[in-house]
N, C-alpha and C positions, 0 to 999 in steps of 0.2 A: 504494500500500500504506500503509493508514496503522500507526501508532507501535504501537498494542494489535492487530495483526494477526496472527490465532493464540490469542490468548487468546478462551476459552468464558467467557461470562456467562449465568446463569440467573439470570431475572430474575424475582421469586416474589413482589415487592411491588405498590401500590395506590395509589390517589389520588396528592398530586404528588412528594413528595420520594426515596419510595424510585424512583419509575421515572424522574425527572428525572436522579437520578444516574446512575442505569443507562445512561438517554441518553446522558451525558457520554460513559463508555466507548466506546459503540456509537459516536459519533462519530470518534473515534479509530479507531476501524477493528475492537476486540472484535464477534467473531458473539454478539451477544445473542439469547437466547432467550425470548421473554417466556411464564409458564408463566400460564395463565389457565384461570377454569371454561370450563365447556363452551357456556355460554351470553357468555363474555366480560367481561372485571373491570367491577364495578358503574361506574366512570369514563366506560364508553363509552357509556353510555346516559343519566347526571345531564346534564341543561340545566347551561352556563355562559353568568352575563351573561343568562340566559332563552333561550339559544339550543343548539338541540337538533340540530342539523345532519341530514345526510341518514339516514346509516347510524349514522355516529362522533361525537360532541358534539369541539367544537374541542378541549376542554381534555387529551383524550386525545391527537391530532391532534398536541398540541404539544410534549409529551411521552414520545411514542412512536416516533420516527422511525428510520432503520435497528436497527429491530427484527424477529425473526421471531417467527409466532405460534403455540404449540402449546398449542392447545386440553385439558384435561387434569382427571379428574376424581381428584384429591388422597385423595379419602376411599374410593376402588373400591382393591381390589386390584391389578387390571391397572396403574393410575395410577398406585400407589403403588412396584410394580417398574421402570414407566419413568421414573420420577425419579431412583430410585436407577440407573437405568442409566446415565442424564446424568450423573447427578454423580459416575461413576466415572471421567470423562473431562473432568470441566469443571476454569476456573481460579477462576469468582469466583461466589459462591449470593448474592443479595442479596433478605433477606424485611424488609415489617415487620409482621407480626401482631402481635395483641395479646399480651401478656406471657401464654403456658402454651401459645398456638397451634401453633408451630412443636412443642414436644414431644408434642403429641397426634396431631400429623399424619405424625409422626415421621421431620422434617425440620428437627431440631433440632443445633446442632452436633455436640453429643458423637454423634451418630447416623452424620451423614453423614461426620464426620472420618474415622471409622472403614473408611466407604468407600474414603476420598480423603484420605490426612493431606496431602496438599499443597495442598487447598482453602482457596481464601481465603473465609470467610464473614461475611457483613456483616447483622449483626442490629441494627435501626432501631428505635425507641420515641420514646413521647412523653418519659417523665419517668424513663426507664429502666428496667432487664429485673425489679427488684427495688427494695422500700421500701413507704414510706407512699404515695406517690402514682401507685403503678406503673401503677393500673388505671383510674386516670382517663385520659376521651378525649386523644387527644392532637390536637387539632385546632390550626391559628394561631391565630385570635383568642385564644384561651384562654393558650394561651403567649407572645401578646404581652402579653399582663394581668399574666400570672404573674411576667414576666421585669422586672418595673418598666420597660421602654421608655415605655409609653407616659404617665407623668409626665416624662417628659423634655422634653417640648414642650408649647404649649400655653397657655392664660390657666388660671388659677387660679380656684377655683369652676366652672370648667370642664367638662362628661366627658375625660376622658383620650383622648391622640389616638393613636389606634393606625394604621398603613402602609396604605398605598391598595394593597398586593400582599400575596400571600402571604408575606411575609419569612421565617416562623419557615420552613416548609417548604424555600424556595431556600436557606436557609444548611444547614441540617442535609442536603440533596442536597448541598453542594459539600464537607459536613465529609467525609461516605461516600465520595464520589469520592477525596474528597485520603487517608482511609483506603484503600479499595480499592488505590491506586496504590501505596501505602507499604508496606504489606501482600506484592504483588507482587515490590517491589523486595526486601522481606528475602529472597521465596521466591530468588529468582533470586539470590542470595549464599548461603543454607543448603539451601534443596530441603523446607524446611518451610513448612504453611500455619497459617496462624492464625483465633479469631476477632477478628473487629473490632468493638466498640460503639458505637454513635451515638443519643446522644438531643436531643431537639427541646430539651430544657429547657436544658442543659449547651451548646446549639451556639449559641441565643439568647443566654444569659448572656454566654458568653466575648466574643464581639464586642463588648460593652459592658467591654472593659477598659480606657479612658480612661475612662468615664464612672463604673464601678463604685471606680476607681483613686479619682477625685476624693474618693469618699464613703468607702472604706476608710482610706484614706491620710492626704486632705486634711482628711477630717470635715466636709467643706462637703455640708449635705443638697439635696436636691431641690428648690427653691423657685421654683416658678411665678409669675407676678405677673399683671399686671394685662394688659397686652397680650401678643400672640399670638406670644413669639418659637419660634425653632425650637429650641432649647437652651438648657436653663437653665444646661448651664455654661460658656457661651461669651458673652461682653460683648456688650449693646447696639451698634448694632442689627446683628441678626441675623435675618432672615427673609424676608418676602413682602410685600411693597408693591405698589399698583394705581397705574397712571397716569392722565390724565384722561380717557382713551379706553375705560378699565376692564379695560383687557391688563395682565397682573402680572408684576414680576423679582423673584428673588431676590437678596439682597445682603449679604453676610456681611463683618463686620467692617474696616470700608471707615478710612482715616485721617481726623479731622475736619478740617483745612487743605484736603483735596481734596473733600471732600463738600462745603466751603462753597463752595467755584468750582464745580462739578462743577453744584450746584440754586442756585445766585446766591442764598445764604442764610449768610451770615456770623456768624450765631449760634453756626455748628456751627465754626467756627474758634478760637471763646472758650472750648469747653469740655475739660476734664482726663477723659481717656482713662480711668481708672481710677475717676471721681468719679462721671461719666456713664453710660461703660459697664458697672458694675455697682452702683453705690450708686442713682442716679436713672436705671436701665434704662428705665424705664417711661413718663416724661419723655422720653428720647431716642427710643426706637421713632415717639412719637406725636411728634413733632418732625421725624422723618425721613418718617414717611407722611404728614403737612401738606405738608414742601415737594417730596416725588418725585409729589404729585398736582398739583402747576403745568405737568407736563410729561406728553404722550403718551407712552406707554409709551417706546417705540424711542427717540427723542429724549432720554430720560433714560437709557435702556441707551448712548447715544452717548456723552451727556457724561462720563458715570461711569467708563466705560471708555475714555475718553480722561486721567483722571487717573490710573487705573493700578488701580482700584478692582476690588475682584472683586465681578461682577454679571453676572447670565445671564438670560435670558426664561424664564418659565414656560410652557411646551410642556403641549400637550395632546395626545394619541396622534396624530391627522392633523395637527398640525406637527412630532413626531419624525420620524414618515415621510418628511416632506417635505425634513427639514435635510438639506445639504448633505454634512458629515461623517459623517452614517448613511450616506448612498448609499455617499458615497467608501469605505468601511469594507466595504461589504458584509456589512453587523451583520443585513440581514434576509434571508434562502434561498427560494424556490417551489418548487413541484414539484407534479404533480400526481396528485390521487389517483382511484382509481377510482369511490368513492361520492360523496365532496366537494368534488373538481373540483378547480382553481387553488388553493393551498395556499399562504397567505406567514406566514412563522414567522420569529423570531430563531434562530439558528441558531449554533453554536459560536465562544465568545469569544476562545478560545485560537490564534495563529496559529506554525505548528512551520515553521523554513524547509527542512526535508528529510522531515518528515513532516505534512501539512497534515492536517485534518480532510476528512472527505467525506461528503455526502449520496451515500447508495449507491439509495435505497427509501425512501417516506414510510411512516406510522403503517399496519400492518398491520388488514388485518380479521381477524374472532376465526377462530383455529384456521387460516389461510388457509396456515402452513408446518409443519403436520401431518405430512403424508406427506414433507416435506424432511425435518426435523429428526429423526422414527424411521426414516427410512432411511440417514440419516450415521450414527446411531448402532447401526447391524446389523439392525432391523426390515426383512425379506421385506415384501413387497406380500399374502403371506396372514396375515402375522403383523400388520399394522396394519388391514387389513380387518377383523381378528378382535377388535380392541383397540374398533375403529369400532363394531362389531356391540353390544357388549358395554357400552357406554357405559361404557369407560375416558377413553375420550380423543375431538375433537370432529374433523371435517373441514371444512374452510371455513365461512364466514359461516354462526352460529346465527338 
């Protein structure tokens, strides 16, 4: 049984952050219900990576897992009564339409409270429900731009280096989650629901509060230089170095007494910590990639961390797989699916000693828990026939 067993999630969001959250729950042991058109959310059919899978594109695949699917056309009348049916009994609505959506579709909080004032509803945006920028896309790239991140790293003169993942997305899914749960917990002390708000812009930002801190506080700005560190506000050297095999570490803020024994370069022993590592930054990075390229890779991750040094190898997706502490962790789940076979995904980070997580069912095909889901909710078998007929709502794979 896991921890959220008993709580109803509807799940009425798209692309990755609103249904990633929802995952979370679901993982926990919440019966998620994912509400989709009748043809199944635009996700299942985008190419990720250029690859379009069988039936399901991965990216939904990866995102979707103990979930059920109820196929459901939002703007039909019949559809619009079996929403409101759900949510007379649900614990958690989580959409993100664009700012006006949800009240047109009239699955807007003040709407649905009214059903269910002990709903917890979780309304997602890019820049938020209201303002100057409400109506812009809320896509990641866009809000890694927006959020100044990507001056943070980088050579100077440079383009700005924005995250090789969806960031802005996975954090605004973990902000919702850690919403949703809080949310939960007041109900279960009052017996009242709320809404919750979560925007991509505000969930970016705030994780930059070290870095936002230094420029508020410290009035130290943004200053990129000449070589590639990974943070302008953290002392040389800081970053990514190649060895003479052309395999890469990273190495963050290492002591110079131990870097001169560590690369048999006694230079790095004469120099002042604070002189080096921020006044002539730029001197030290390229001082430090001269002498960590005398060494193959591995060879230098030896020495360096035999001085006490923090330095790690730069992994590419098939050597994550392969480390040793992924396996031990069981940080990746399979299972298999019916359209796309063998299924291996990251799978829940969180480990409860009396309530664990569970793969129950991988990513749903569209509409595939139709007849489940309106028959827990009082729907006859000619009462869903008749919704089927009527193109309220979808029955298995569109």
């Amino acid at each position: 049984m896991g921890i959220l067993d008993g709580i109803t999630v509807l799940d009425c969001s798209i692309a990755m952050a609103g249904p990633f959250a929802a995952q979370r729950l679901a993982d926990l042991g919440a019966d998620v219900i994912k509400i989709e058109p009748l043809a199944g959310e635009w996700q299942r059919h985008a190419p990720a990576g250029g690859i379009t899978g069988n039936k399901v594109n991965v990216s939904f695949l990866s995102l979707n897992r103990n979930k059920k699917s109820l196929a459901v056309d939002l703007k039909s009348k019949g559809g619009k009564t079996v929403l409101k049916k759900l949510v007379a009994t649900a614990d958690v609505f989580i959409q993100n339409y664009r700012p006006g959506v949800a009240g047109r579709l009239g699955v807007d909080y003040g709407t649905l409270s009214q059903i269910n004032p002990r709903l917890v509803y979780v309304s997602m945006s890019g820049y938020g429900e209201d303002g100057p920028s409400a109506t812009r896309p809320g896509q990641d790239l866009l809000l890694q731009a927006m959020s100044g991140a990507m001056l943070s790293a980088g050579r100077e003169g440079e383009p700005p280096t924005p995250a090789g993942q969806y960031l802005v997305d996975a954090i605004t899914a973990y902000t919702a989650f850690e919403g949703a749960l809080a949310a939960l917990f007041h109900r279960e002390r009052t017996g009242e629901g709320q809404k919750v708000e979560v925007n991509m812009l505000d969930a970016i930002t705030t994780i930059q509060m070290q870095e936002l801190s230094v420029f508020t506080v410290g009035h130290k700005a943004q200053e990129r230089s000449a070589e590639p560190h990974a943070h302008v506000y953290i002392r040389s050297p800081y970053g990514i170095f190649a060895g003479s095999d052309g395999k890469f570490l990273a190495l963050a803020m290492p002591n110079f007494p131990g870097l001169a024994r560590a690369l048999d370069e006694p230079r790095f022993a004469e120099l002042d910590e604070l002189t080096a590592g921020w006044d002539n930054r730029d001197a030290t990075f390229a001082l430090v990639r001269e002498a960590v390229l005398k060494f193959p890779r591995d060879e230098a991750l030896e020495r360096l961390e035999a001085e006490g040094i923090w330095v790690g190898p730069v992994y590419g997706y098939a050597d994550l797989l392969d480390d040793a502490q992924i396996r031990h962790n069981g940080t990746f789940i399979e299972y298999d699916h019916p359209s796309e076979g063998r299924v291996k995904t990251p799978g829940f980070p969180i480990r409860f000693s009396k309530t664990p997580s569970e793969l129950r069912f991988g990513a749903p095909l569209t509409g595939q828990h139709t007849d489940e889901v309106l028959a827990a909710a009082g729907y006859s078998n000619e009462e869903i026939a008749a919704l089927v007929s009527e193109g309220a709502v979808g029955r298995g794979e569109v």
